[in-house]
C-alpha positions as CSV (number, residue, x, y, z in Angstrom):
1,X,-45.7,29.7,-15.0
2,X,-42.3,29.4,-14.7
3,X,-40.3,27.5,-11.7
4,X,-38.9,30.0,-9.5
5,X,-36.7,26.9,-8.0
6,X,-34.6,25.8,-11.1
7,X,-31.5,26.6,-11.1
8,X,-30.6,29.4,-14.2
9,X,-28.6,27.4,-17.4
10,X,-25.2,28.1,-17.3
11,X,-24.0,28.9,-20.8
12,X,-20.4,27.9,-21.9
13,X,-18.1,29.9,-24.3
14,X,-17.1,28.3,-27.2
15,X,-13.1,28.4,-25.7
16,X,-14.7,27.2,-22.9
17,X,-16.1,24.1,-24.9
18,X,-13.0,23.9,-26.3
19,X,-11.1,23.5,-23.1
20,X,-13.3,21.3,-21.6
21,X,-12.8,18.9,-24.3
22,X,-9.4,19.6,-24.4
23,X,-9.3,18.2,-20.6
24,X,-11.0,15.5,-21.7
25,X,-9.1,14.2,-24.4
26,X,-5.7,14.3,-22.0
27,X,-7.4,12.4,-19.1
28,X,-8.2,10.2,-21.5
29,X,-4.8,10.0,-22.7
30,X,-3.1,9.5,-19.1
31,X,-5.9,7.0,-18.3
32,X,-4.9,4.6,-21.2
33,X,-1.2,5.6,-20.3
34,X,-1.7,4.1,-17.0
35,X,-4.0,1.0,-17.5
36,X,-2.3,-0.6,-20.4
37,X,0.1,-1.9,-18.9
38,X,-1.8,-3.5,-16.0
39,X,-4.2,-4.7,-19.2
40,X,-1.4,-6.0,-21.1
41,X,0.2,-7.7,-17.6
42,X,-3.1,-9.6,-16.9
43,X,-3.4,-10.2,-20.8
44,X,-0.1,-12.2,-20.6
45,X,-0.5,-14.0,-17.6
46,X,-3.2,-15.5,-19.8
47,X,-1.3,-16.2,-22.8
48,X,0.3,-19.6,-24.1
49,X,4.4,-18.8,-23.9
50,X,5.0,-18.9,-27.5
51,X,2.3,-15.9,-28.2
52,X,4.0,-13.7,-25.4
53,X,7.9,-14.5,-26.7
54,X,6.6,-13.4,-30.2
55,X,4.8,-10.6,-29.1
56,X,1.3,-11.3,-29.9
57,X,-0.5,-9.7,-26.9
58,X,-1.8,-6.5,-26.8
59,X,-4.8,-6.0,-25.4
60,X,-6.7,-9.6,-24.9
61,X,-5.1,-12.9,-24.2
62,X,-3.7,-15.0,-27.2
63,X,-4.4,-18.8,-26.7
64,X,-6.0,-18.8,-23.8
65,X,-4.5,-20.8,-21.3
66,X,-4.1,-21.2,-17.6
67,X,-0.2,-22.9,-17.5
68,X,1.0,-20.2,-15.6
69,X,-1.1,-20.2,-12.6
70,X,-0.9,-23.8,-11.9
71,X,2.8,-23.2,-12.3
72,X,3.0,-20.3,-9.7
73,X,0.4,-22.3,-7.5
74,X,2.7,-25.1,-7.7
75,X,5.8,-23.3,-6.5
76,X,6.1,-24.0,-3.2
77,X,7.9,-20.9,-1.6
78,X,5.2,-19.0,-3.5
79,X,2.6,-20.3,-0.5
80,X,5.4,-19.7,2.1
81,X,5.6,-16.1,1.1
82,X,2.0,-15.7,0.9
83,X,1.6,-16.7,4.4
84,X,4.7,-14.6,5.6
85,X,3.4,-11.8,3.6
86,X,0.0,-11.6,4.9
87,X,1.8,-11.9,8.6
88,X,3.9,-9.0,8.1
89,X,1.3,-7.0,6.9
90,X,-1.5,-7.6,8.9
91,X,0.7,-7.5,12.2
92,X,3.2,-4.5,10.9
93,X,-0.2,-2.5,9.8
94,X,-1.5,-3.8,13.3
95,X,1.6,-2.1,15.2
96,X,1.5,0.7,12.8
97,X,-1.7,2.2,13.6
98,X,-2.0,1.4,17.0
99,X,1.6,3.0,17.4
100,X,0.6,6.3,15.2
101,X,-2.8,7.3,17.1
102,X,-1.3,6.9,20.5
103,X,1.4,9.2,19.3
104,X,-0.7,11.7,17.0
105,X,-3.5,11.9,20.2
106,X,-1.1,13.6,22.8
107,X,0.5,16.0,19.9
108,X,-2.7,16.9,18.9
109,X,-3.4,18.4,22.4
110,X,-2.8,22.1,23.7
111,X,-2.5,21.5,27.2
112,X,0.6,18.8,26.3
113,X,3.6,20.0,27.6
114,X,6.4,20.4,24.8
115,X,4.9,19.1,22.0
116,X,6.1,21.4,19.9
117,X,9.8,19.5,20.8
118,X,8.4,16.4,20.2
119,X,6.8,17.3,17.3
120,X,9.9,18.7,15.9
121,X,12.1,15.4,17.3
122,X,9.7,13.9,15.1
123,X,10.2,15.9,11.5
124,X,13.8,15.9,12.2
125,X,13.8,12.1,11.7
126,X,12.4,12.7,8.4
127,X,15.7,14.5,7.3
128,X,18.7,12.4,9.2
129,X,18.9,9.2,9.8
130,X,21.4,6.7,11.1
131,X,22.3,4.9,8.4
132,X,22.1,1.2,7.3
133,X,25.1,0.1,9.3
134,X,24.1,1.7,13.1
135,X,20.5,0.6,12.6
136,X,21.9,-3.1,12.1
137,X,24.1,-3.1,15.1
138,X,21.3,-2.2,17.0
139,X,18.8,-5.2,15.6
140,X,21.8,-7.2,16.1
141,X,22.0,-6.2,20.0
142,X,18.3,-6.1,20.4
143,X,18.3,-10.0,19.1
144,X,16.2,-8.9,16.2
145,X,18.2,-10.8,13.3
146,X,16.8,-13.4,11.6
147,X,13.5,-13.0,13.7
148,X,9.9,-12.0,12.0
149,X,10.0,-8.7,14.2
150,X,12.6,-7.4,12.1
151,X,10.0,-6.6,9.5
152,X,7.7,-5.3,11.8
153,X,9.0,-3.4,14.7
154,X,11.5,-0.6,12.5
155,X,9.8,2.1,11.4
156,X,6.8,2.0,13.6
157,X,5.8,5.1,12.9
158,X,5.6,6.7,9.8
159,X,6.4,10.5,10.7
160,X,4.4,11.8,7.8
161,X,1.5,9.4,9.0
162,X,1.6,10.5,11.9
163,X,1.4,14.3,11.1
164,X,-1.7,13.7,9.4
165,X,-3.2,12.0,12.2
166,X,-2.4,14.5,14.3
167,X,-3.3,17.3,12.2
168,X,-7.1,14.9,11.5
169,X,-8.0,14.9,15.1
170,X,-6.9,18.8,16.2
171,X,-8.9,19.8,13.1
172,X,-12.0,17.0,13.6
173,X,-12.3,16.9,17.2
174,X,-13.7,20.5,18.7
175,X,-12.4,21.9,21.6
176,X,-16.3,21.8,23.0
177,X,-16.3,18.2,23.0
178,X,-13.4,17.6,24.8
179,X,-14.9,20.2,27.6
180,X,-17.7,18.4,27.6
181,X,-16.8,15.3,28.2
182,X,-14.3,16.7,30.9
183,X,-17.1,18.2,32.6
184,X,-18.5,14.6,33.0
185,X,-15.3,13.3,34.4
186,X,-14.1,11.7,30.8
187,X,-10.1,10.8,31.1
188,X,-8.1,11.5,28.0
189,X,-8.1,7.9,28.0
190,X,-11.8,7.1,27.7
191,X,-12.0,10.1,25.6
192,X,-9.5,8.8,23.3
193,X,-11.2,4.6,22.9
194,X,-14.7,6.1,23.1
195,X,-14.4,9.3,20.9
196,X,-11.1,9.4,19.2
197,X,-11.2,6.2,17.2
198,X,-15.0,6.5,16.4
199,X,-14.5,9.9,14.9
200,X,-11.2,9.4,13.1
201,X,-12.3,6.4,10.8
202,X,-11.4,8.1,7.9
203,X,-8.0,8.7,8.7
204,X,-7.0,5.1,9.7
205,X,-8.5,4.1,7.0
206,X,-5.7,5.9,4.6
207,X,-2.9,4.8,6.7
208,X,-3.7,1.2,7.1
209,X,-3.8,1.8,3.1
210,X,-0.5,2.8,3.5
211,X,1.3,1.5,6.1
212,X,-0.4,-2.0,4.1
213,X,1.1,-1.1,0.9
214,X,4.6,-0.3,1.9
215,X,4.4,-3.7,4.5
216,X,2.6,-5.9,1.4
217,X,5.8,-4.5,-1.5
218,X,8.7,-4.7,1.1
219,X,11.8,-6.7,0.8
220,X,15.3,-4.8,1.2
221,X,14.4,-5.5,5.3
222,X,14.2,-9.1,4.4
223,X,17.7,-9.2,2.8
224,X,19.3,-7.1,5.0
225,X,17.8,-9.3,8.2
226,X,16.6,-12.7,7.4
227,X,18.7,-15.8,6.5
228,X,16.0,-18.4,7.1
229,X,13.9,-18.8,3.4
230,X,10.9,-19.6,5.3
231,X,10.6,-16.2,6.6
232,X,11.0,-14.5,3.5
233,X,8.1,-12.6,1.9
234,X,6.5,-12.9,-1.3
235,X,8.1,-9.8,-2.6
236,X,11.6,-12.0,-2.3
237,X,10.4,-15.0,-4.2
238,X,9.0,-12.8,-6.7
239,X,12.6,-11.3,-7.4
240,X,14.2,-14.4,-7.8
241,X,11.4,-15.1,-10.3
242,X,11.8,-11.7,-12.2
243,X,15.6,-11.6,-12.4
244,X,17.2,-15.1,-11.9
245,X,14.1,-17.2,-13.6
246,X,14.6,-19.7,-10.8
247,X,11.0,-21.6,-11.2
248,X,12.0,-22.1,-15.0
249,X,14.7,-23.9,-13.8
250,X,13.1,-25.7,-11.6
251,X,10.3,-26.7,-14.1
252,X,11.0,-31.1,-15.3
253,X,11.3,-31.8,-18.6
254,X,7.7,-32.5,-19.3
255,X,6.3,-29.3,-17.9
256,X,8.9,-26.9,-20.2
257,X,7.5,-29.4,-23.2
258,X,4.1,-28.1,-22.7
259,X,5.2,-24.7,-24.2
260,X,6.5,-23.6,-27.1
261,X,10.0,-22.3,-25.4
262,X,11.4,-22.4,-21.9
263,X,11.9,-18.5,-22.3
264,X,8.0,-18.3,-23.3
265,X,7.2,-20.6,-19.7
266,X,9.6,-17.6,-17.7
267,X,7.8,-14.5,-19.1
268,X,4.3,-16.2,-18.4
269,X,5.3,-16.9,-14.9
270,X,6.6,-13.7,-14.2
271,X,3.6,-11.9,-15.7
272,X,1.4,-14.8,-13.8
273,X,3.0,-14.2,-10.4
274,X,2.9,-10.3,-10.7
275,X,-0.8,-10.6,-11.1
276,X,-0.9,-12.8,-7.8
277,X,1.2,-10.5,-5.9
278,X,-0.9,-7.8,-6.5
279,X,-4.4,-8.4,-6.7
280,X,-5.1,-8.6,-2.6
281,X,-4.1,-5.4,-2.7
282,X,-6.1,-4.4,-5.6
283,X,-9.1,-6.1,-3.8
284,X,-8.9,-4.2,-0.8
285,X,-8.0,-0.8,-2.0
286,X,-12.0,-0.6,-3.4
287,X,-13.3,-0.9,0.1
288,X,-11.3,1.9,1.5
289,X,-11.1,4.5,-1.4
290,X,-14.2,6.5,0.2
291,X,-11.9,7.1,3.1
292,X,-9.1,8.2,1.1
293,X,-9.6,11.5,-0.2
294,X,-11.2,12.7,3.0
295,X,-8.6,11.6,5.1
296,X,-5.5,13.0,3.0
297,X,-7.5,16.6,2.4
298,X,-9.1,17.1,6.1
299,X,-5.4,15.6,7.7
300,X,-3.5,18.0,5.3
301,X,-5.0,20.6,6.2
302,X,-2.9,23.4,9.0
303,X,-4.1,26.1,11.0
């Protein structure tokens, strides 16, 4: 007796096969595209010097060694823009989403009075914009030079964040809820701490990814504002690395003598340092990728 609950076999075409494997064979493609060089980066942060000046890596570390982390780890700066790093992240991310969902909330509301000004105020910023010049006279005034804040306070909002947001919660939150909890003498205040943040975790969960991302890569701010090395981020140390070599010049004698050639002790910093810079990042990024693709396709969404 047959089972009137399976589902009926779908049969394929043969150009159906055909495209299917065709698909296949290009995602495959793009994949080793795209992870060869973050194979080949952690490969040579592994590498004795003289294997990575000769080009010896490809795929798995040659000579195994760990030289160029204790080098990086030695680097003093490297721990002061770790800790400055972290700072401006954490607290920028902090201001970021706390400054985004008290905007997004009110926008996302009917009964708000003009928000279609404000909302357009809002997009019009992401066409026309100051310029570098005005927006320092204005950190200068507001005694924001050379202070940690500088990195943190412009750009508060992210206007395309924030349109999301918006966009999450009119689409997430029904009306009938709202009513409901008016009914029972809810403010929009308790509605928003005790129904709003619950029901949007998706959402801040993709922009805390990015708002952390663009804080974590940042360093034209820190040029343009800071003078004081001890505030600069990682991201600054890990230029001077890249492009002026500076911790192989300040290696001694006896450390550069460990390698095969002072060139070979640079690239397996800079590959060594690239991979420290980036793998918090990488480690978080796991824990929030469920969040991702629901947040970006429900907030993108328009009625």
């Amino acid at each position: 007796m047959k089972d009137s609950s399976a589902k009926p076999h779908m049969k394929t075409s043969g150009s159906d096969r055909r495209f299917y494997w065709t698909v296949e064979i290009l995602v495959a493609l793009l994949a080793l595209i795209v992870l060869y060089p973050l194979v080949l980066t952690l490969s040579s942060s592994f590498s004795s010097g003289k294997a990575v000046t000769t080009g010896r890596v490809f795929l798995f570390p040659v000579e195994f060694t760990l030289k160029g982390y204790e080098e990086v780890f030695k680097y003093q700066k490297v721990w002061i823009g770790y800790k400055n790093t972290f700072l401006y992240t954490f607290g920028g991310t902090f201001i970021n989403v706390c400054m985004t969902l008290i905007c997004a909330y009110p926008l996302s509301r009917r009964e708000f009075p003009d928000r279609k000004f404000f909302t357009f105020l809002f997009t019009f910023s992401m066409l026309f914009s100051g310029g570098l010049i005005p927006t320092y006279l204005v950190m200068r005034d507001l005694g924001l030079i050379n202070s940690r804040w500088a990195l943190m306070l412009p750009g508060a909002i992210g206007v395309t964040q924030m349109i999301v947001t918006r966009t999450f919660i009119h689409s997430t939150i029904p009306e009938s809820l709202v009513e409901a909890t008016q009914i029972d003498g809810c403010s929009f205040t308790h509605f928003f701490f005790r129904f709003i943040l619950p029901l949007s975790k998706a959402v801040i969960a993709v922009i805390s990814l990015q708002y952390a991302i663009a804080h974590w890569n940042a360093y034209f701010n820190a040029f343009i504002y800071l003078s004081d090395y001890k505030k600069y981020p990682l991201q600054v140390f890990l230029r001077d690395i890249l492009i002026m070599n500076e911790v192989a010049e300040n290696a001694t004698g006896t450390e550069a003598d460990m390698l095969a050639e002072r060139q070979g002790m640079a690239d397996v910093l800079k590959y060594a340092l690239i991979v420290v810079s980036t793998a918090p990042i990488l480690c978080i990024y796991p824990f929030v990728q469920k969040y991702f693709v629901q947040g970006v396709l429900i907030g993108s969404l328009k009625e």
